[in-house]
MDTraj code that builds the backbone (N, CA, C; nanometers):
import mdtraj as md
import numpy as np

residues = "UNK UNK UNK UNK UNK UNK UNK UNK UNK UNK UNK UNK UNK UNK UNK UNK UNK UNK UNK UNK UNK UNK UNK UNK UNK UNK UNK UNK UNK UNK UNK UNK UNK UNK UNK UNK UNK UNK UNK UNK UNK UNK UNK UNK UNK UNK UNK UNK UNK UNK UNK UNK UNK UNK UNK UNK UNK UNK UNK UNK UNK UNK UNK UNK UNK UNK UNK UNK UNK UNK UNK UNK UNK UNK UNK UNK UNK UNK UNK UNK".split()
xyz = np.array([
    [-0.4889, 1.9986, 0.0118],
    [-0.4598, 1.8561, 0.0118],
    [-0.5526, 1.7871, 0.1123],
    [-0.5955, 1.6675, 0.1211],
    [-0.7125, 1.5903, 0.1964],
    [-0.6482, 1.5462, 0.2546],
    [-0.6579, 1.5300, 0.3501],
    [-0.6326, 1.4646, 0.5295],
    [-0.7220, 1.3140, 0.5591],
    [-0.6244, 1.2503, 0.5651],
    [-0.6921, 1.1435, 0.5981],
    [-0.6452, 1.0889, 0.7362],
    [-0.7092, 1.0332, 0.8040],
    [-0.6804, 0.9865, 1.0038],
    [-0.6347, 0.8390, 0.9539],
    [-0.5264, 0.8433, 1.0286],
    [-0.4827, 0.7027, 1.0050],
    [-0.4326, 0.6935, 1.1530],
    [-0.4214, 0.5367, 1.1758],
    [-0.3412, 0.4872, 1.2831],
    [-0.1882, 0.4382, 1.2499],
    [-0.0894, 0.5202, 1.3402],
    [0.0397, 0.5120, 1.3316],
    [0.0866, 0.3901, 1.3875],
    [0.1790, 0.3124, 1.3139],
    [0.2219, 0.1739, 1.3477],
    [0.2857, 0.1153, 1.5140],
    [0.2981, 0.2219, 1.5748],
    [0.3429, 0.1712, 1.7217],
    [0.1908, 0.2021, 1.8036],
    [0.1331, 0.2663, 1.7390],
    [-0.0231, 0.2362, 1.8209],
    [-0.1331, 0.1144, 1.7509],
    [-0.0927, 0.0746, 1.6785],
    [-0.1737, -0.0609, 1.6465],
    [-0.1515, -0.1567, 1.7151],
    [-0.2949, -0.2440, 1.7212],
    [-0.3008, -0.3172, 1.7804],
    [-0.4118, -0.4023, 1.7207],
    [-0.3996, -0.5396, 1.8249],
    [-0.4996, -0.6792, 1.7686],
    [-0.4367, -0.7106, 1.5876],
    [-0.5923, -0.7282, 1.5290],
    [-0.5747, -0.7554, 1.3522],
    [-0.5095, -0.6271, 1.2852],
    [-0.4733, -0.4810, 1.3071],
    [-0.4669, -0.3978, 1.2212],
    [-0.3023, -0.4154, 1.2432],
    [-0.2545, -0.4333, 1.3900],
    [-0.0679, -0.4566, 1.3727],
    [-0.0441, -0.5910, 1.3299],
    [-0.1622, -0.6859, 1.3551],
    [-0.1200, -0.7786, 1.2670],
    [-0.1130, -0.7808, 1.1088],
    [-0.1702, -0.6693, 1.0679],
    [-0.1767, -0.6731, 0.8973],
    [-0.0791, -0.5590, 0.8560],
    [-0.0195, -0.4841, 0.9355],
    [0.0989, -0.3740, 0.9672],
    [0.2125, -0.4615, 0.9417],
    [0.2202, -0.5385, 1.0354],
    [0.3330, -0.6658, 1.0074],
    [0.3844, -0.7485, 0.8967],
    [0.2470, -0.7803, 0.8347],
    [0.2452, -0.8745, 0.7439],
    [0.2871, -0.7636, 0.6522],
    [0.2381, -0.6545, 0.6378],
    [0.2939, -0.5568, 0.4673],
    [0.3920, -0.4406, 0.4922],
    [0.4453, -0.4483, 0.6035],
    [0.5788, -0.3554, 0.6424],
    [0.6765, -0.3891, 0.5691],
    [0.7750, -0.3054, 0.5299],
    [0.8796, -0.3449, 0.4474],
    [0.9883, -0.2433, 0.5532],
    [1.1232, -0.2556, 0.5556],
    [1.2239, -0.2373, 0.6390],
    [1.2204, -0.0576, 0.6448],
    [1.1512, 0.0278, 0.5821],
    [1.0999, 0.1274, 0.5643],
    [0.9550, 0.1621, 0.6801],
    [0.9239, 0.0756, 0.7135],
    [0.7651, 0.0776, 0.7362],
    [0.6610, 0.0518, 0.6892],
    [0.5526, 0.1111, 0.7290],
    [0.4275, 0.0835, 0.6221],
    [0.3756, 0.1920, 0.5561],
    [0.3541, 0.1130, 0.4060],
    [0.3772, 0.2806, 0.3011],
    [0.2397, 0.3523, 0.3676],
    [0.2263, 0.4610, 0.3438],
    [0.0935, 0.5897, 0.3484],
    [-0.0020, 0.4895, 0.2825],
    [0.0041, 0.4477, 0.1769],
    [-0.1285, 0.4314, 0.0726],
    [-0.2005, 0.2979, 0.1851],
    [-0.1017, 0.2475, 0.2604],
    [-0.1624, 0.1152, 0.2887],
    [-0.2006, 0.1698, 0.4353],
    [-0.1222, 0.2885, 0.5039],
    [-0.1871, 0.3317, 0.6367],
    [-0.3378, 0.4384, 0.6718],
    [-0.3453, 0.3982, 0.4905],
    [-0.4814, 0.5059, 0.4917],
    [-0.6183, 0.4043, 0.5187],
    [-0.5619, 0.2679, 0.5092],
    [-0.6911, 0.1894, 0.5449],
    [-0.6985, 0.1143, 0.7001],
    [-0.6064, 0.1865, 0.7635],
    [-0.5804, 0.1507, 0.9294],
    [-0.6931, 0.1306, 1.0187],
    [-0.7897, 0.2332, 0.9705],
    [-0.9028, 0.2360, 1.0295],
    [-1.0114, 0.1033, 1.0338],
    [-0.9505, 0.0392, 0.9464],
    [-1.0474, -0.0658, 0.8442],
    [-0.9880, -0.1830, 0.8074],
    [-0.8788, -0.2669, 0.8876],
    [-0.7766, -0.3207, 0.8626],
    [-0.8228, -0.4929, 0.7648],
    [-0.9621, -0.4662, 0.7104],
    [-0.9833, -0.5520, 0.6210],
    [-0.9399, -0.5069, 0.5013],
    [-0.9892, -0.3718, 0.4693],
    [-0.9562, -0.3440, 0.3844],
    [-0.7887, -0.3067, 0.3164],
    [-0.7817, -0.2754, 0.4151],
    [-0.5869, -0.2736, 0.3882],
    [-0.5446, -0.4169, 0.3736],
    [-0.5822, -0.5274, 0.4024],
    [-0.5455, -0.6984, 0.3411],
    [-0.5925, -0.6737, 0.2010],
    [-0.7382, -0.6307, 0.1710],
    [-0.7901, -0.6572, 0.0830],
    [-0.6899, -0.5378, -0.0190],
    [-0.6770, -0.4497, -0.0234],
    [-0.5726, -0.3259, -0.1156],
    [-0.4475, -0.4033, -0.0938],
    [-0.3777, -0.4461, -0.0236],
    [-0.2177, -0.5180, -0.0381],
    [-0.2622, -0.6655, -0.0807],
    [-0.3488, -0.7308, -0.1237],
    [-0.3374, -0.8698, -0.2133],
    [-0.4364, -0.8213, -0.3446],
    [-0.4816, -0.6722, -0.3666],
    [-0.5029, -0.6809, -0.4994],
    [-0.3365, -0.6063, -0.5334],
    [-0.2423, -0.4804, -0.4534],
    [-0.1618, -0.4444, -0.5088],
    [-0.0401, -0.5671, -0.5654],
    [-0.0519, -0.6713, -0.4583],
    [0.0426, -0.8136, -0.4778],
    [0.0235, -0.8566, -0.6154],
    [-0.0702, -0.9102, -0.6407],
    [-0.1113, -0.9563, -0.7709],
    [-0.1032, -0.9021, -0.9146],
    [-0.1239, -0.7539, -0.9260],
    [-0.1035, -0.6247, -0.9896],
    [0.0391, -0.6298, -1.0099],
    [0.1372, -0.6530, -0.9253],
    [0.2480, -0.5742, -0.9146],
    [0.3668, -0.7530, -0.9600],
    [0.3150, -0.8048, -0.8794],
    [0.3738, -0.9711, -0.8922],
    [0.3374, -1.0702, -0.9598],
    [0.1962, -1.0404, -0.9607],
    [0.1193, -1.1918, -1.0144],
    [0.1830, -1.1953, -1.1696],
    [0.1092, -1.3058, -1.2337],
    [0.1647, -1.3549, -1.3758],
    [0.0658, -1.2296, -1.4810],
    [0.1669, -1.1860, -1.5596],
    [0.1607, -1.1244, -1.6447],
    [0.2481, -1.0627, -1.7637],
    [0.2704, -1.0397, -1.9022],
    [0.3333, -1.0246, -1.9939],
    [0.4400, -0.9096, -1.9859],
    [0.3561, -0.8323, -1.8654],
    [0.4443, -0.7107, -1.8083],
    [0.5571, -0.7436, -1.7186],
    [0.6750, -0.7083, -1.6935],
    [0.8191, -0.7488, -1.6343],
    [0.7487, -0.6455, -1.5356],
    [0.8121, -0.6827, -1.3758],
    [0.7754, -0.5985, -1.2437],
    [0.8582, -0.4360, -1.2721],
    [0.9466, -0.4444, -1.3472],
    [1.0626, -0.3277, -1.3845],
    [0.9254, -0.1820, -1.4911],
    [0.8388, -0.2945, -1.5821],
    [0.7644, -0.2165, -1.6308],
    [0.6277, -0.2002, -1.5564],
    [0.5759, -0.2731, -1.5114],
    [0.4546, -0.2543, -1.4126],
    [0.4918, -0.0999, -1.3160],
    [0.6370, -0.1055, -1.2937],
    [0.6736, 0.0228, -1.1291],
    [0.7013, 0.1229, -1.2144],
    [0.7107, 0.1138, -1.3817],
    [0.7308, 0.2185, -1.4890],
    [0.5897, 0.3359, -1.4705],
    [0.5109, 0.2383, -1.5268],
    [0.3513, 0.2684, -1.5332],
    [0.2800, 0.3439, -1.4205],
    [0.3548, 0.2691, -1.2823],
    [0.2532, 0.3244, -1.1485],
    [0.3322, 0.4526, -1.1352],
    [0.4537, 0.4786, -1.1568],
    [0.5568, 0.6411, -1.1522],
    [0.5063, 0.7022, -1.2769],
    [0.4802, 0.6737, -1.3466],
    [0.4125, 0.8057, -1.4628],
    [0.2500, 0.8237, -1.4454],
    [0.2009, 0.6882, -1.3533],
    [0.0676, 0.7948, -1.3512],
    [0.0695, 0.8045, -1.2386],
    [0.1195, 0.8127, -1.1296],
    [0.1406, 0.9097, -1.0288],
    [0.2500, 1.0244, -1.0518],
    [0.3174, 1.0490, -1.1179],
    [0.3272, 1.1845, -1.1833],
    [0.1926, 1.2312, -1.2519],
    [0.1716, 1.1801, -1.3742],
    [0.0237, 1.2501, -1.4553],
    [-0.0388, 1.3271, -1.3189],
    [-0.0629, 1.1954, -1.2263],
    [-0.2000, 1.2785, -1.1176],
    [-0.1288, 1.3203, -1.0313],
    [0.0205, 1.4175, -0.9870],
    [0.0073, 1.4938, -0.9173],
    [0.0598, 1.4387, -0.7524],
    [0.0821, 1.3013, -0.7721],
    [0.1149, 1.2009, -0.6219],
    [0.2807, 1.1739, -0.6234],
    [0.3040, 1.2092, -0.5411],
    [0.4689, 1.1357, -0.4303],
    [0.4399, 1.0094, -0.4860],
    [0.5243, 0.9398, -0.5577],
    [0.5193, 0.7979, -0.5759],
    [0.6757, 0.7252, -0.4939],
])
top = md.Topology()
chain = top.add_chain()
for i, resn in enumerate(residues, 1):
    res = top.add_residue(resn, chain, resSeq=i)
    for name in ("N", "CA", "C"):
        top.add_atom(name, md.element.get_by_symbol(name[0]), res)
traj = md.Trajectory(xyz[None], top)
C-alpha cells in the first residue's frame, strides 16, 4: 500500500488549518483531503471540485452521486 506524508490536523497551521477548518466535518478531515496538506492549495482546489461533483446542479440526486463514488471505490479496491 503507498504511504503518503501528510500533516495531522492539530499540527497545522497559517492557510493549511485554515483550509482544515473550512472542510472538517464533526468527524475531522477525511484522508483523501489530508493527502494534499502538504500543498494546501491544492486541497481548496480537490474540496471545490469534490463540492460541485457531489452538490452542484445536476440530473443525478446526491443519494445517487454517493451510489456511484461506493461502487467505484469498491471496483478499485478503496475504504470509501
Amino acid at each position: 500500500m503507498p504511504w503518503i506524508e501528510w500533516i495531522e490536523e492539530q499540527d497545522a497551521t497559517g492557510s493549511l488549518k485554515e483550509s482544515f477548518d473550512r472542510v472538517a466535518t464533526e468527524h475531522g478531515v477525511d484522508h483523501i483531503l489530508k493527502i494534499h496538506s502538504l500543498n494546501p492549495r491544492s486541497l481548496d482546489d480537490h474540496y471545490r471540485l469534490y463540492a460541485s461533483l457531489m452538490r452542484g446542479g445536476s440530473d443525478l440526486s446526491r443519494t445517487e452521486r454517493e451510489m456511484i463514488a461506493v461502487v467505484v471505490s469498491k471496483v478499485n479496491g478503496c475504504f470509501y
